[in-house]
N, CA, C and O atoms as CSV, one atom per row, in Angstrom:
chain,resi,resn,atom,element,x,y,z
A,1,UNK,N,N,-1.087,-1.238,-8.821
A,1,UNK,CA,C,-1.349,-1.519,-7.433
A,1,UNK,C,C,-1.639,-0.191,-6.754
A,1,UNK,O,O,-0.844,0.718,-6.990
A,2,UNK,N,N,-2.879,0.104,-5.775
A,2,UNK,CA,C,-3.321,0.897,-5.162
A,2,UNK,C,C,-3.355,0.450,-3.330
A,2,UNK,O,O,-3.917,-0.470,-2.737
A,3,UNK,N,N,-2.480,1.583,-2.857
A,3,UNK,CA,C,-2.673,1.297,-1.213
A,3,UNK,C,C,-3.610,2.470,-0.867
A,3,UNK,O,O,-3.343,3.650,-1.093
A,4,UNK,N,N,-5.262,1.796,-0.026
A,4,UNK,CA,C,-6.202,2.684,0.472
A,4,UNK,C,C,-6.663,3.142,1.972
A,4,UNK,O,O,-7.257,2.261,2.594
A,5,UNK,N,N,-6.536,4.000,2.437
A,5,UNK,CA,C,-6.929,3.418,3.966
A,5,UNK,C,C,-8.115,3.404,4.192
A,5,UNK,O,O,-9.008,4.105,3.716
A,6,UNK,N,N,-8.165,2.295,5.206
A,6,UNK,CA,C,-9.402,1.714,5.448
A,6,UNK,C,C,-10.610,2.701,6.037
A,6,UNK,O,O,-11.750,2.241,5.958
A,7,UNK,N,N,-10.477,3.746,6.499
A,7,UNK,CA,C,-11.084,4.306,6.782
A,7,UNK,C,C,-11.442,5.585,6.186
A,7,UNK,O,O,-11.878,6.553,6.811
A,8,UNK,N,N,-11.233,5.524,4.967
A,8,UNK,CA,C,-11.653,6.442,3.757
A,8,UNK,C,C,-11.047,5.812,2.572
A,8,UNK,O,O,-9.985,6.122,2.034
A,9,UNK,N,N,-12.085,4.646,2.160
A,9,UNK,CA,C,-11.413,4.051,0.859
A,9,UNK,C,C,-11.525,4.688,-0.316
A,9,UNK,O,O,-10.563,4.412,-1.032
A,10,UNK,N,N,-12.081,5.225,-0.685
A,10,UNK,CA,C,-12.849,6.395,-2.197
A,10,UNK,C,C,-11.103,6.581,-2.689
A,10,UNK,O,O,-10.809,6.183,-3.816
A,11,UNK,N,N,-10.633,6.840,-2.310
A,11,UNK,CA,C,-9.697,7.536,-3.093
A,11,UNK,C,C,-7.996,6.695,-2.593
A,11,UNK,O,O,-7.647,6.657,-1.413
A,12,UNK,N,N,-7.196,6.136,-3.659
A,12,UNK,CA,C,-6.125,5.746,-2.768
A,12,UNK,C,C,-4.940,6.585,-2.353
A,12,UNK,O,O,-4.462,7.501,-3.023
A,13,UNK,N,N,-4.582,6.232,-1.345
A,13,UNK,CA,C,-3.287,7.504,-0.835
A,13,UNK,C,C,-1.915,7.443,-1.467
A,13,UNK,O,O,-0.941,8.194,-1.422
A,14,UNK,N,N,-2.222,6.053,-2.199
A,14,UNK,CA,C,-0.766,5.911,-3.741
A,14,UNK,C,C,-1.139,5.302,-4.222
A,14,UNK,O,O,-2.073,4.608,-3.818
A,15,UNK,N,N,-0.553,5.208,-5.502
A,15,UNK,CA,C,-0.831,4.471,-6.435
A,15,UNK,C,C,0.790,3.948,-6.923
A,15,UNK,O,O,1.738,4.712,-6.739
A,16,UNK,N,N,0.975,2.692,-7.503
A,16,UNK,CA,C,2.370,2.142,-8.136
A,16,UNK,C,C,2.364,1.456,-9.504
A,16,UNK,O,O,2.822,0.417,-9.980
A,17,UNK,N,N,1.756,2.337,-9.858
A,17,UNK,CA,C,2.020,1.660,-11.809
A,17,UNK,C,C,2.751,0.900,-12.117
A,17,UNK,O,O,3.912,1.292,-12.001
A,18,UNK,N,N,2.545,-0.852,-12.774
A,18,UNK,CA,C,3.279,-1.117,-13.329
A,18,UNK,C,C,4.256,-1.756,-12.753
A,18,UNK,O,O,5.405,-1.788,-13.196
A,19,UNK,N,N,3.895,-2.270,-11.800
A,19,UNK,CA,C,4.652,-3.276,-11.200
A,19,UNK,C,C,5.270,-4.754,-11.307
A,19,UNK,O,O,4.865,-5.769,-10.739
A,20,UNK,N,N,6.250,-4.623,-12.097
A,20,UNK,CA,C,6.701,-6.117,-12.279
A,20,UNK,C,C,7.166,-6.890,-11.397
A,20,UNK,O,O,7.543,-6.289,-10.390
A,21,UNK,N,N,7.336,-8.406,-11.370
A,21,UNK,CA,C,7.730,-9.471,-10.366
A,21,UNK,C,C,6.694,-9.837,-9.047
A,21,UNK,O,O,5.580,-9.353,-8.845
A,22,UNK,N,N,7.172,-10.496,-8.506
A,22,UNK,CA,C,6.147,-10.857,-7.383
A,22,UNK,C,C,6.386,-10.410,-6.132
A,22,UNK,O,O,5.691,-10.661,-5.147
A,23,UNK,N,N,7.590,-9.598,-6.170
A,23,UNK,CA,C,7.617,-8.183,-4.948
A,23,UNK,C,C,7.521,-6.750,-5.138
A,23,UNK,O,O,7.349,-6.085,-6.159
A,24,UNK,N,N,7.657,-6.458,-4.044
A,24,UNK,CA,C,7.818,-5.007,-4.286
A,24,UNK,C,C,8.108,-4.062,-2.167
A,24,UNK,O,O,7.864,-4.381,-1.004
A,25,UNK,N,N,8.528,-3.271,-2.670
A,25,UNK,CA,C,8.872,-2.642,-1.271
A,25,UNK,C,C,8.680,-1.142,-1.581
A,25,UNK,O,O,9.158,-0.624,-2.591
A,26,UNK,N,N,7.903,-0.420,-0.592
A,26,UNK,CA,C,7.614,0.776,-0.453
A,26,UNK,C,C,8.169,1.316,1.441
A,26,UNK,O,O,8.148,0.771,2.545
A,27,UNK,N,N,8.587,2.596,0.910
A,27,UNK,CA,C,9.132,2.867,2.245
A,27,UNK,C,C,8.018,3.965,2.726
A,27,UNK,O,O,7.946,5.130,2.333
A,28,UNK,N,N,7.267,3.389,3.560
A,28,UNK,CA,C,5.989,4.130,4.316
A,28,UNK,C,C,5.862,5.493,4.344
A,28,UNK,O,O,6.497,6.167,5.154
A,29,UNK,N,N,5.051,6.008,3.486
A,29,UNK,CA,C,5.250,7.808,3.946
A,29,UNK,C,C,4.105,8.454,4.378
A,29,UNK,O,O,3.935,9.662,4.217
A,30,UNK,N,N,2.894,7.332,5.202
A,30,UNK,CA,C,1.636,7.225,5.692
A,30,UNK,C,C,2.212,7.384,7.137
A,30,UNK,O,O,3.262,6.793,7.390
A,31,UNK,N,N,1.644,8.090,8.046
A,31,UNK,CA,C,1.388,8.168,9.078
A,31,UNK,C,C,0.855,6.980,10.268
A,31,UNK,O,O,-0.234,6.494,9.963
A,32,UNK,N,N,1.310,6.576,11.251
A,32,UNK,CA,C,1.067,5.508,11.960
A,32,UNK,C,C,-0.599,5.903,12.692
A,32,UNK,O,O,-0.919,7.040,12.343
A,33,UNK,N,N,-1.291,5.474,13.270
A,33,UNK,CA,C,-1.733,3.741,13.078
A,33,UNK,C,C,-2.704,3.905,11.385
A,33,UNK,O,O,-3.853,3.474,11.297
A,34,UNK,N,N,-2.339,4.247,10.782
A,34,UNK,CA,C,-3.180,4.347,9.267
A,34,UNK,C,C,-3.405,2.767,9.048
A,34,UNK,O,O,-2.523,1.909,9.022
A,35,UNK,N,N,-4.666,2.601,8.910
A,35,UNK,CA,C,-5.270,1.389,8.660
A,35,UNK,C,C,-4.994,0.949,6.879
A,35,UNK,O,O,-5.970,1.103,6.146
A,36,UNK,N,N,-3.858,0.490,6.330
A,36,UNK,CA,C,-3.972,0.214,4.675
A,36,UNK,C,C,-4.355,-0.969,4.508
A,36,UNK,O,O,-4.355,-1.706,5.494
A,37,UNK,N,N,-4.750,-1.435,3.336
A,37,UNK,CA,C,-5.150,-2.276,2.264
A,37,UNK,C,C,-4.488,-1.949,0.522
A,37,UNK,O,O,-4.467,-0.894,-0.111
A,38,UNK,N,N,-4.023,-3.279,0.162
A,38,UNK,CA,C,-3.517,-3.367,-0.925
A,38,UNK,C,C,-4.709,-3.616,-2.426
A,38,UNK,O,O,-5.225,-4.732,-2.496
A,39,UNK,N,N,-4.983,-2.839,-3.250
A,39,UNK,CA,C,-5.370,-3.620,-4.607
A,39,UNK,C,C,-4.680,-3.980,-5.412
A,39,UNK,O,O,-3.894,-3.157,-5.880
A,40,UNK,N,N,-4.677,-4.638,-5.655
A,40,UNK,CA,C,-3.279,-5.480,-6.665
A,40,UNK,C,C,-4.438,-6.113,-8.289
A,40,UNK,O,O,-5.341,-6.949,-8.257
A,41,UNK,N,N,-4.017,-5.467,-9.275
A,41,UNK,CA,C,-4.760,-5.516,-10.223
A,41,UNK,C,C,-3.725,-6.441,-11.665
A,41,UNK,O,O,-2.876,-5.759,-12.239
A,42,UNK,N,N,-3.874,-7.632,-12.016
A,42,UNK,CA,C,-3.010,-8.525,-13.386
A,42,UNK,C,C,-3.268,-7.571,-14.934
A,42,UNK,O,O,-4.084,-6.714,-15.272
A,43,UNK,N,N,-2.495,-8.021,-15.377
A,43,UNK,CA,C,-2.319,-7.745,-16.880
A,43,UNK,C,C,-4.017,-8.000,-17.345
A,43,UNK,O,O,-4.618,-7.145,-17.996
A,44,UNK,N,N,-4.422,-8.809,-17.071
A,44,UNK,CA,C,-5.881,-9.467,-17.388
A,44,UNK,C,C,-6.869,-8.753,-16.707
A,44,UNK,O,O,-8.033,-9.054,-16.972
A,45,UNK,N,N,-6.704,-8.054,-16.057
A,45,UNK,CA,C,-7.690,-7.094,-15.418
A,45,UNK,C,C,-8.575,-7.846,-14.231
A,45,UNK,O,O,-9.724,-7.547,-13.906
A,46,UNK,N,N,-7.542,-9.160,-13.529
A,46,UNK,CA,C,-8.373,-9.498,-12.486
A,46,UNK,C,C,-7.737,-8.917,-11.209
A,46,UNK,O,O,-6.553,-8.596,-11.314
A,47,UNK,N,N,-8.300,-8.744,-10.101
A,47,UNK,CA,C,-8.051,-7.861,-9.391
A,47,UNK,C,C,-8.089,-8.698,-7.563
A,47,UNK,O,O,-9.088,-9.288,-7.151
A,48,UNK,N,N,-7.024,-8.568,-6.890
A,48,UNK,CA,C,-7.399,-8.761,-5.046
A,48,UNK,C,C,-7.049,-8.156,-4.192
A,48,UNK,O,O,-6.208,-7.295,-4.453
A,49,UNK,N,N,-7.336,-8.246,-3.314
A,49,UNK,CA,C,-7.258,-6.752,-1.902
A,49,UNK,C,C,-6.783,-7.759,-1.088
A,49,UNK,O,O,-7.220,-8.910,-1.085
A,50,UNK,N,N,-5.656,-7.221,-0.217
A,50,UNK,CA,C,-5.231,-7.301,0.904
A,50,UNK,C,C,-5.690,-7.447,1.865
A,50,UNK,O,O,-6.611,-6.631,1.922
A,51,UNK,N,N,-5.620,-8.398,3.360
A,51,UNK,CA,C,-6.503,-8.039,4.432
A,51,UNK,C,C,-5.853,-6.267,5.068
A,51,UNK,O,O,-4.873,-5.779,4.505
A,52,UNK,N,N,-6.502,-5.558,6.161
A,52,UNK,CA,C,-5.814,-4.604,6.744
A,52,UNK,C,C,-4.502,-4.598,6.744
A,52,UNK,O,O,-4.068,-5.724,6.497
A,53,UNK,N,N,-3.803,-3.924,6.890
A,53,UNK,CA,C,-2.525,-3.866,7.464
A,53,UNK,C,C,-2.269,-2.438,8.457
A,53,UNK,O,O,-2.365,-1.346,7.897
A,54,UNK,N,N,-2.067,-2.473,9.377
A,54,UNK,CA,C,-1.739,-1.204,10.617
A,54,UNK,C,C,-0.608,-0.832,10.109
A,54,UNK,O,O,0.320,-1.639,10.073
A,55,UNK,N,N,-0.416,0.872,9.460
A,55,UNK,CA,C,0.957,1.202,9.979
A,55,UNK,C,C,1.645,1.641,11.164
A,55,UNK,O,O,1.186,2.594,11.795
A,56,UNK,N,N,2.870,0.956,11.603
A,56,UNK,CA,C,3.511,1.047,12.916
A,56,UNK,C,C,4.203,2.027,13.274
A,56,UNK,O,O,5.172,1.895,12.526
A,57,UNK,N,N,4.438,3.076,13.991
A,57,UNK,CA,C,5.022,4.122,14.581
A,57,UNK,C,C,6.495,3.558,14.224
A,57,UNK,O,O,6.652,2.349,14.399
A,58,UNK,N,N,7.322,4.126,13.859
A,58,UNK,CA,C,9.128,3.813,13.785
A,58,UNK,C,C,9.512,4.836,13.391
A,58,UNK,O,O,8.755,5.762,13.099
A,59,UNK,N,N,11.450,4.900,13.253
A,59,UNK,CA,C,12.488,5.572,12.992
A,59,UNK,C,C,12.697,5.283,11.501
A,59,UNK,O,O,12.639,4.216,10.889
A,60,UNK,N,N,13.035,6.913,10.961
A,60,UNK,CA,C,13.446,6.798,9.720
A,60,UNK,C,C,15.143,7.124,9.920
A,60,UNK,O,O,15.708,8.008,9.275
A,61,UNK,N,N,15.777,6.328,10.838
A,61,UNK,CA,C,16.776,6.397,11.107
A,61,UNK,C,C,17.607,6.031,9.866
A,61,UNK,O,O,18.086,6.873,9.106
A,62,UNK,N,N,17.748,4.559,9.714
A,62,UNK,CA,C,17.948,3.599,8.706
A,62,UNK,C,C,17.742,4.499,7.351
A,62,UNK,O,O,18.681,4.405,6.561
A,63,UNK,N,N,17.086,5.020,7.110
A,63,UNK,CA,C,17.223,5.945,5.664
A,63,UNK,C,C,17.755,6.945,5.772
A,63,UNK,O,O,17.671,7.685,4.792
A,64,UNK,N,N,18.176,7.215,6.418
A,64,UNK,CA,C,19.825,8.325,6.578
A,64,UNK,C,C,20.732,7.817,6.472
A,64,UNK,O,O,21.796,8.430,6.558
């Protein structure tokens, strides 16, 4: 799985190898309003993208 922002897709700003199950949680280390999109790629090599997603200005309070 690759997160790209939308406004310079060429290259993604992470990448998450190897992702098992049908979740997953990343703790944002993109800058707010960064426009992302998800590629999410199967064992089988079929592949779907995310609509946009805005990242939101917040506190990294909670992770202290």
């Amino acid at each position: 799985m690759c997160a790209f922002d939308n406004n310079n897709p060429g290259t993604p700003l992470r990448t998450f190898p190897g992702q098992p199950g049908t979740a997953f949680t990343w703790f944002v280390d993109v800058p707010a309003p960064t426009s992302v999109d998800f590629l999410v790629q199967d064992a089988n090599g079929e592949a779907a993208q995310t609509a946009a997603i805005t990242v939101q200005p917040g506190s990294s309070d909670c992770l202290n």
